[in-house]
N, C-alpha and C positions, 0 to 999 in steps of 0.2 A: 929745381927743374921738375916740369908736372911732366911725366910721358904718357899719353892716349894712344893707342890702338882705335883707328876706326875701318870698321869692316864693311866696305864698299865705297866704290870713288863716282856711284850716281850723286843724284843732284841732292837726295837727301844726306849723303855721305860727305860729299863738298861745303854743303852748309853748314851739316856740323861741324865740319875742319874749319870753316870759316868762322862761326861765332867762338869757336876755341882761343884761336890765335886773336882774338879782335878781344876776347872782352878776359883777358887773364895772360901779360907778357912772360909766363914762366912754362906758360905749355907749349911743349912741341909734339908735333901731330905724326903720326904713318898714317897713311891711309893704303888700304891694303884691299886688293880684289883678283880674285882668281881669273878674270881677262887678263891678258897684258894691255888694253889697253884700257886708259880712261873714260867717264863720263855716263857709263850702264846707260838708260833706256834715252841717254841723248843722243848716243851715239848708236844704239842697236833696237830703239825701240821708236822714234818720233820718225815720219815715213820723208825716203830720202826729198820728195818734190818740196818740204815745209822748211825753206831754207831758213825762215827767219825764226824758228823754235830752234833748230839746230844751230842758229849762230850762238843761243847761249852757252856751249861751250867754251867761246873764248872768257866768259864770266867765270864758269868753274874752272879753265884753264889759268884765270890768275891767283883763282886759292891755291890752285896744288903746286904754282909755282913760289907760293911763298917763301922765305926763308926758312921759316918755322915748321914749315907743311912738307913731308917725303913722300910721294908716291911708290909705292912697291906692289906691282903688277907679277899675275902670273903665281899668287901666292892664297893654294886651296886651303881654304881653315874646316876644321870637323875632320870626316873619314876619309883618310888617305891622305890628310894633309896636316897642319899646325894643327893641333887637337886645343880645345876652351881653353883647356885648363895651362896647358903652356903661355898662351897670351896671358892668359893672368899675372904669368911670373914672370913676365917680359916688360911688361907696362902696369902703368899704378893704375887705370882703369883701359876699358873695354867699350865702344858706341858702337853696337851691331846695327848695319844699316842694309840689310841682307835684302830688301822689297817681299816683293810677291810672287816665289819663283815657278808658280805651274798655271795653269789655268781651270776654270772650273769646269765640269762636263756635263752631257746633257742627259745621262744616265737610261737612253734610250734604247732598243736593237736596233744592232747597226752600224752602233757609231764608232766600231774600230775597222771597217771595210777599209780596205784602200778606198783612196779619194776622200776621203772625210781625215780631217786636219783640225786642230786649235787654230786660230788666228794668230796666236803666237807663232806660230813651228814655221808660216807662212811669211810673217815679219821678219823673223829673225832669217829667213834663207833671201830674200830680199833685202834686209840690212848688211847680210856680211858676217851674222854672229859666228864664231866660230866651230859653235856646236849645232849648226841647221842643216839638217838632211836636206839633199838634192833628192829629192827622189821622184820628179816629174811631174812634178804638180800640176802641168798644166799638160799634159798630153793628149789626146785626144777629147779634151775637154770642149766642147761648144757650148755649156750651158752651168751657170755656177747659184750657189746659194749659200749667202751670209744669214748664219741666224745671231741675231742681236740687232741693237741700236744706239749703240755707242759711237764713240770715236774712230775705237779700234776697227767698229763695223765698216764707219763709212772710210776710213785709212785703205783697207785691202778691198773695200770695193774699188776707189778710186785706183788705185794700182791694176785691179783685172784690167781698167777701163781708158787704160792711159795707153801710148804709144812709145816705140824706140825715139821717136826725135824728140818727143816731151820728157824722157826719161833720160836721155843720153847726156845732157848737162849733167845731172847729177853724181854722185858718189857710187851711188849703184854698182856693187859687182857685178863685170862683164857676163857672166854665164845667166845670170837673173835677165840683165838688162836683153840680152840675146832670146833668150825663154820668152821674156814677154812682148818683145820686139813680131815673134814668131806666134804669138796667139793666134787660137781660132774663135778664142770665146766671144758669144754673141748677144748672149743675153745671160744678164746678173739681179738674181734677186736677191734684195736685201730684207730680210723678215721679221717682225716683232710678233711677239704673243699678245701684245697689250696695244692701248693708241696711240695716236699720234701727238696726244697732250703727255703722254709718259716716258715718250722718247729718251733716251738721255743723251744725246750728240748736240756741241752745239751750233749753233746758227752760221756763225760762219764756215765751220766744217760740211754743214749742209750744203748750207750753198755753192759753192765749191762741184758737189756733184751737175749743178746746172750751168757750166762753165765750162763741161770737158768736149773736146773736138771731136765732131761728128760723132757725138754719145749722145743718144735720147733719154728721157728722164719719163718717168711713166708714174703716176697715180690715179690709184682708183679711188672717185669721189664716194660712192657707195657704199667704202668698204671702209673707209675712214673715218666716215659719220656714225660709224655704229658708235664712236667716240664725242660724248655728249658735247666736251670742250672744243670739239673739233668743230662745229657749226657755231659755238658762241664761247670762243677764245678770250673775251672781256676779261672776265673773272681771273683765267691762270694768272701767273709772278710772270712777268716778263720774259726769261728766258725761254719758258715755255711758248708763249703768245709768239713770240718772233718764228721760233718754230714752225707751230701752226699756219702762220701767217704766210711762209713761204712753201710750205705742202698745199696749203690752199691755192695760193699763185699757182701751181702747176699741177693739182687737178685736174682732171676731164679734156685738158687739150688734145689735142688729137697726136696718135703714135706717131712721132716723128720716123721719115725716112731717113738713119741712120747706121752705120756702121757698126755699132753695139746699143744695145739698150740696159737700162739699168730698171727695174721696175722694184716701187716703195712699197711692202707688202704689210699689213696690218690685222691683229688678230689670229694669228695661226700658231698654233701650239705644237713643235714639233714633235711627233712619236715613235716613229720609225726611221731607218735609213734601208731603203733594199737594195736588193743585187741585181745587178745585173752585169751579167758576163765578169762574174770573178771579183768584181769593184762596186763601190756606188755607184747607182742608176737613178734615182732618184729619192724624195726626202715627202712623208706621207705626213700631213698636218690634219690636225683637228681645229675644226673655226673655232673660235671663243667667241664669249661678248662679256663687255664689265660687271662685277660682281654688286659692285656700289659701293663696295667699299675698298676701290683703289689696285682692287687686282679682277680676275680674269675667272671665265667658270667656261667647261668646256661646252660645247653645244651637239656632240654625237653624230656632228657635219665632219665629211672629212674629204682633206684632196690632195694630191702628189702632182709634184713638181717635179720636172729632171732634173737634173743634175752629175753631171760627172765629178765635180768635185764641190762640195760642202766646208766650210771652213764656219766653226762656231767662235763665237764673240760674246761670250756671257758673265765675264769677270775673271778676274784673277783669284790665288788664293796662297798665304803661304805656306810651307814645309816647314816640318823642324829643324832647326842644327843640330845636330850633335850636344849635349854636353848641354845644353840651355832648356829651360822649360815651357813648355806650347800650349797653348791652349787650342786644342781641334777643333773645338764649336768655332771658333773666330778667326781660326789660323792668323795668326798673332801669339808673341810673346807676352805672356802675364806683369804688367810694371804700374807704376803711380809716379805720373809724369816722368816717363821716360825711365824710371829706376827700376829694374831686373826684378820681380819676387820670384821667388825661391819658396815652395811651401806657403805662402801668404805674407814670409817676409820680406824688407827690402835686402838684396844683396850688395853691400857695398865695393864702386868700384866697376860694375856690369849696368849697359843701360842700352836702350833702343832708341831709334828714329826710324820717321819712313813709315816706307806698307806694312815692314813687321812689327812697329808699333799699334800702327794706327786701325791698320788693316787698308785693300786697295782702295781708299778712299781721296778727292781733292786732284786736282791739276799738278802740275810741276812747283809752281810758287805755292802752293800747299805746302811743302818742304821747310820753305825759309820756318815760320813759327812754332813749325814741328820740333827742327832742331832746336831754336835757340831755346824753347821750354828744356829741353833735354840736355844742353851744356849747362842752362841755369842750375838745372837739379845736381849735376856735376860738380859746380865750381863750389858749390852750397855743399856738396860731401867731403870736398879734399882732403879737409883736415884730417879726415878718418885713414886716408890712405896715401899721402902725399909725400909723407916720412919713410916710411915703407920703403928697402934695400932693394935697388933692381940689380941684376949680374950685367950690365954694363949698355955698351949699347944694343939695340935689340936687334939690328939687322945684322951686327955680327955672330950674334947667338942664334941665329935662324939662318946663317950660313953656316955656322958648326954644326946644325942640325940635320943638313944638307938641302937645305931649301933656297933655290938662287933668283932672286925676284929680279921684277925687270924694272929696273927706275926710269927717272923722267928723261934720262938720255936714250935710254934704249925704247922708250915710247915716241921719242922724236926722230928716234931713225926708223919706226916704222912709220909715221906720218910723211917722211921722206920718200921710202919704199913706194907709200902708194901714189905722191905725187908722181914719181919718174916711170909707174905703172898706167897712172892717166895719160901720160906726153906721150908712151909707143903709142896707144889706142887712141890716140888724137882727141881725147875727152880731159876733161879735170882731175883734180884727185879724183880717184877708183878705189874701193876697200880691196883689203886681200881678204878673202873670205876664208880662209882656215888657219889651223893650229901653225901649221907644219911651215907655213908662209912668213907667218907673225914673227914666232919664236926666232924665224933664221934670220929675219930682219932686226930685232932686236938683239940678236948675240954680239954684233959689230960693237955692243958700249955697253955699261953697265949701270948703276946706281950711280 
C-alpha cells in the first residue's frame, strides 16, 4: 500500500486524488484541507449566479467519494497546525495543492483606507468563506471601482449589478444576499491600464455584463481606440477579436436610462486612493497610451473618479508554507514537474500541483494535466519511498496528535445543515458563512 497526503480538496487537489487512485491500485489518498468543507475556489471562489461551473463539484465530489480517497477537513498544516515534517512520517509522499492564497496589490497611497478591498476579501464574504469579513462593504456606497480585467473583475462587477430576486435562487449567504438586495450602488466602473485588445476576461464572461436587468453598459469609443487593435481586430487570436468585437458592439450607443450603469474604462493607471470623510472617496488615475511594445507609458493626464468603495482585481499570488521552500520572485514552490527541490535538489516523496506549482495561471481544467504530470513524477519515484515504515494509520496518529478532522460524513451534514437553512428562508441550499456554524454542524458524525 502506497499512502499520499494531498494538501487541499480544490479542483487541483481532486485531480491529483484522481489520477492517484485511476492510474496505481495500491495508493490510497487523504486529502486534507483546512476548510471543513470541500472543493476550495468551486465552492468559495466561482460566483454563486455560474451554476453550471459550480456543478463541477458533483465531478470532484465523485473523487473524494471514492473508496480509496478520504477526505479530512478542518485539518491546518504549517503554523499552529500538522507541521511538514510530521506529514512526512505519516505518509510515503506528500502533493501540496495549497493555490494562490493572497492577492497582488497595487502598491499605491491609499490603498489601505477603508472601502478599498481585494476582489478576493469581496468574493469570499459573498461566497460564504469562512474567513470573510462583514465589514459593510457596501454602505453608503453609490459609486464603485474595479480596477483590473479579468474574470474576477467582471465576477464582482456583475455581483454590484445584480439584484435580490436574481440573487435569491442562489447558494448566497442570507446577510450578502440581504446587503446586496439593499444597494444603493449606481454606477460601476470597471478599469484597465492597458486596451481593450489586452483584456484578459473572456467573451462569454463579458457578455454577460450586457444581459443584466435594467443595467446599462457604457463605452467610450474615444478612449478605446487609442488601442490600435481596437479599430482593426483582424490581426489578434481570436479570443481577443471576439472581445473587441463585442466592446465594439456597445460603443458609442447612447447612456441608457437604467437603474445602474456599469461603465468599460480603458487606459487609466491607478496612483492614488484619497480620503474622504475617514474612507475612500475616490481613485486618482493617470491616462496611459501603448508603449508599442505590449505595455503602457503614462501620459502626465490625470483624473479621479468616485468611489466609496474600490475593489482591485489584479492577480493573485502565493505564500509560503511552513517547512517548504519559495521562491518570492514567482510565489511558487521550486520543483521539476511537480517534484519539490530542496537547495536545487529533487526531494523525494514532496511534490506540488496547482497555482503553487504553476503559479495563478489557466482556467479550472488547467488542473486536470497539471496533476497528472505530477502523479506521473510520483508513481515514477515510488520505488524510492514506498517501502518505507509508516506508524499505522495516519488519521489515527493525527488524532493522537490532537487534531480531529471532519470527514465526508461530517461534510454531509453540513451540506444538510444548509439545505434545512435554505427551506426556513423559502430559498435553496444557503451557505452557512462561519466557522462557529460549520464546525457545529459537522460535530453530529465524524470521519
Amino acid at each position: 500500500m502506497l499512502r499520499v497526503a494531498v494538501i487541499g480538496s480544490g479542483p487541483s487537489g481532486c485531480y491529483t486524488a484522481q489520477s492517484l487512485v485511476q492510474l496505481d491500485a495500491r495508493v490510497r489518498v487523504d486529502v486534507l484541507d483546512r476548510l471543513p468543507c470541500p472543493y476550495g475556489l468551486v465552492r468559495y471562489g466561482v460566483a454563486p449566479d455560474h451554476e453550471k461551473i459550480k456543478s463541477l463539484q458533483h465531478t470532484l465530489r465523485g473523487v473524494l467519494e471514492h473508496e480509496r480517497v478520504r477526505f479530512l477537513g478542518g485539518v491546518q498544516v504549517g503554523p499552529g497546525g500538522v507541521p511538514v515534517a510530521r506529514l512526512r512520517e505519516l505518509y510515503h509522499a506528500v502533493v501540496y495543492c495549497v493555490g494562490a492564497a493572497t492577492d497582488r496589490r497595487l502598491g499605491i497611497p491609499g490603498e489601505d483606507l477603508p472601502g478599498s478591498w481585494s476582489a478576493t476579501e469581496f468574493v469570499s464574504w459573498y461566497s460564504a468563506h469562512p474567513d470573510a469579513a462583514d465589514d459593510g462593504f457596501l454602505r453608503g456606497v453609490r459609486s464603485a471601482v474595479v480596477i483590473g480585467m479579468g474574470n474576477v473583475a467582471v465576477d464582482v462587477t456583475r455581483m454590484l449589478a445584480r439584484g435580490a430576486a436574481e440573487l435569491s435562487p442562489t447558494d448566497m449567504p442570507h446577510a450578502a444576499l440581504t446587503a446586496l438586495g439593499a444597494s444603493e450602488v449606481t454606477t460601476i466602473h470597471m478599469v484597465g491600464r492597458r486596451g481593450p485588445s489586452q483584456a484578459r476576461f473572456t467573451t462569454k464572461e463579458l457578455r454577460e455584463l450586457g444581459t443584466l436587468p435594467d443595467t446599462g453598459l457604457v463605452v467610450d469609443p474615444a478612449e478605446a481606440a487609442s488601442d490600435p487593435a481596437y479599430t482593426d481586430p483582424a490581426a489578434l487570436p481570436s479570443p481577443q477579436r471576439r472581445n473587441v468585437e463585442v466592446l465594439r458592439g456597445w460603443a458609442g450607443a447612447p447612456t441608457p436610462d437604467a437603474r445602474r450603469l456599469i461603465r468599460l474604462r480603458f487606459f487609466l493607471r491607478p496612483v492614488e486612493l484619497t480620503a474622504r470623510r475617514g474612507r475612500v472617496g475616490a481613485v486618482r488615475f493617470e491616462r496611459t497610451v501603448p508603449d508599442g511594445r505590449g505595455g503602457v507609458t503614462g501620459t502626465g493626464t490625470y483624473e479621479e473618479v468616485e468611489a466609496q468603495l474600490v475593489l482591485r482585481s489584479v492577480g493573485y499570488r502565493g505564500v509560503p508554507l511552513e517547512g517548504l521552500p519559495f521562491d518570492a520572485a514567482g510565489g511558487t514552490v521550486p520543483h521539476i514537474a511537480g517534484r519539490v527541490l530542496r537547495g536545487g535538489a529533487v526531494a523525494p516523496g514532496e511534490y506540488v500541483a496547482g497555482w503553487i506549482k504553476r503559479g495563478p495561471t489557466g482556467v479550472i481544467g488547467t488542473n486536470r494535466p497539471c496533476a497528472k504530470e505530477t502523479v506521473t513524477s510520483l508513481l515514477r519515484d515510488a520505488p524510492l519511498f514506498a517501502e518505507r515504515d509508516l506508524p499505522g494509520d495516519p488519521l489515527a496518529a493525527l488524532r493522537a496528535d490532537g487534531v480531529e478532522p471532519v470527514g465526508w460524513t461530517g461534510w454531509q451534514a453540513i451540506e444538510d445543515a444548509e439545505a434545512r437553512l435554505g427551506a426556513s428562508l423559502g430559498r435553496t441550499t444557503v451557505k452557512l458563512p462561519d466557522w462557529e456554524d460549520l464546525l457545529a454542524a459537522a460535530r453530529t458524525t465524524g470521519p
